[in-house]
N, C-alpha and C positions, 0 to 999 in steps of 0.2 A: 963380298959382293956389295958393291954399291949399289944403291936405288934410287934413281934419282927425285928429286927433292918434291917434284911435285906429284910424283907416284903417291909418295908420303904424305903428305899435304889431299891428297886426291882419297887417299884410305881415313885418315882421321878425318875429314871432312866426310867422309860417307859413313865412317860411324855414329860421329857425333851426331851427325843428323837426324837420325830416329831419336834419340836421349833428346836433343833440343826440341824439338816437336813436341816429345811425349814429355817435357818438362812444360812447353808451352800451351799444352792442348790440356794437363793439367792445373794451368794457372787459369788456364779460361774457364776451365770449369768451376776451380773453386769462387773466381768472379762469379761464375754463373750462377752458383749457388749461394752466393752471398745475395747478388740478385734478387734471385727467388726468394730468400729469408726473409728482404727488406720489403717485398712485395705481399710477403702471407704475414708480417708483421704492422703492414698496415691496412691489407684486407680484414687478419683479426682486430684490429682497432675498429674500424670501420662495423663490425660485426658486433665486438663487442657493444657499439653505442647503438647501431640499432636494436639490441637485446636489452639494454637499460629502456631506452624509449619505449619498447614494447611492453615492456614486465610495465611500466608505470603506464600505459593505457591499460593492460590486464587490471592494473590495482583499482585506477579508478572507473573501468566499467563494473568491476566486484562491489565498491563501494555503492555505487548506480544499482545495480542489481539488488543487492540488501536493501539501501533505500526504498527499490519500488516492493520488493518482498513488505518491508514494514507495514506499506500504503496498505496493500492487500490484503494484509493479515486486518489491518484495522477497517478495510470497506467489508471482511469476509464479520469480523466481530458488530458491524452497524444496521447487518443487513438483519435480524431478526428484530431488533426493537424498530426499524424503518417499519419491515414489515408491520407490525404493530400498530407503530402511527399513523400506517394508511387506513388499518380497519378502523382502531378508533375515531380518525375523523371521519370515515364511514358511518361506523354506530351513529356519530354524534347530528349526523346531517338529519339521520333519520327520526319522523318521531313517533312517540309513544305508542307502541303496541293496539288494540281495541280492547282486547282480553288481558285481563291481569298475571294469566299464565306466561304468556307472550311476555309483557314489560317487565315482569322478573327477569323472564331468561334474558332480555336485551340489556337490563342494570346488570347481570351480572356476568354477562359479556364483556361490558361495558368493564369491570373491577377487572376481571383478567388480566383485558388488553394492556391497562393502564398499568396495572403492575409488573407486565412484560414489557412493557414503553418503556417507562420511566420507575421504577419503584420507591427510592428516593423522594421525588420530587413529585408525584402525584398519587402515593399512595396513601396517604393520609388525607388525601381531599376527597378520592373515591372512597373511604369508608364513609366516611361525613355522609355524603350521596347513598351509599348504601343503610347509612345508620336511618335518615331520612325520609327511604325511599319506602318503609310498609306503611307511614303513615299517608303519604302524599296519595299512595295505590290505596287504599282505603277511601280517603276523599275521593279520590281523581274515580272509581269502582263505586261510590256509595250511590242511595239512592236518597236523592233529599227533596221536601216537598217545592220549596220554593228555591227562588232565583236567590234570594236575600240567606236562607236558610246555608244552600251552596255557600255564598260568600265568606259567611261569618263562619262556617265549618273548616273554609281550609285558610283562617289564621288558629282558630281553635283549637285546630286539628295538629296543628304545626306540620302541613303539607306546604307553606309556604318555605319551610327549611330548605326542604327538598330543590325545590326552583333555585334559592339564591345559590344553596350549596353545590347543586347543577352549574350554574352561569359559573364560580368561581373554577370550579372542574374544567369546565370549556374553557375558560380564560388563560389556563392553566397549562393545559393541553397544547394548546396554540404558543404558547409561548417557549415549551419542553418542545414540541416539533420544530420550531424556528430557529430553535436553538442547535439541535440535530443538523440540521438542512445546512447551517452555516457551519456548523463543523465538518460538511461532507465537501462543501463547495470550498474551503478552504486547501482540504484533503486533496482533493482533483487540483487547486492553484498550484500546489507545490508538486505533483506526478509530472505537469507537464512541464 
């Protein structure tokens, strides 16, 4: 039996048709997929640099962060000798007691503070002051008959110690606080 030619023609074109299709449907896909590959391989690029960019803000806000942690630890280590320096220049404003019970306790107030200030740097001034001070509270407490008598008592007496060793102590003082003060206001320059 013969078939004629385009029956034939008409059968392998109807078969081949699906296999071409499903040859062509996947070529398109694996284009598709290649596609896609080329698109999540520059979305990951893209990700990867914003993950670089980030990690280096994260690093240098950590860095930021430790910095002001540093500041903090050092205003948290300033704030007891400040405190300090405020009484003392309180003590210092004030003066001499009336009763000599009272002017002990304010000298020796007075030693405390300075050694919580500054110990270093005014502690050996405020003993001077302290070394000083029974004599001066002697004169400054005695009973003397005259005006003249008072006088020549408190060089006599070496209550005059007391005074200069005082003035140096305050001079002292003020100089250890200022000195504070610009380390503090230095400290706050570089926080902000």
């Amino acid at each position: 039996m013969l078939v004629p030619a385009s029956a034939t023609m008409a059968t392998s074109a109807a078969e081949l048709e699906p296999a071409v299709s499903e040859r062509a449907g996947a070529k398109a896909t694996v284009e598709e997929l290649r596609t896609l590959v080329d698109d999540l391989s520059l979305a990951n690029d893209v990700l990867q640099a914003d993950n670089t960019s980030l990690q280096q803000t994260v690093d240098a806000l950590a860095q930021e962060r430790d910095r002001l942690l540093g500041s903090l630890e050092r205003f948290d280590e300033l704030y007891e000798p400040l405190e300090a320096d405020r009484q003392l220049l309180f003590e210092l404003r004030k003066g001499l007691p009336e009763t000599r019970p009272e002017a002990e306790a304010q000298i020796e107030r007075i030693r405390l503070l300075a050694l919580s200030s500054d110990p270093a740097r005014l502690g050996q001034l405020v003993d001077r002051v302290g070394d000083a001070a029974p004599a001066f509270l002697d004169w400054r407490f005695g009973e003397f008959d005259s005006s003249e008598e008072f006088g020549s008592a408190y060089v006599e007496s070496g209550a005059n110690a007391f005074d200069s060793s005082m003035e140096e102590f305050r001079s002292e003082v003020l100089r250890s606080v200022a000195n504070r003060l610009d380390g503090l206001l230095t400290m706050l320059d570089r926080v902000r």
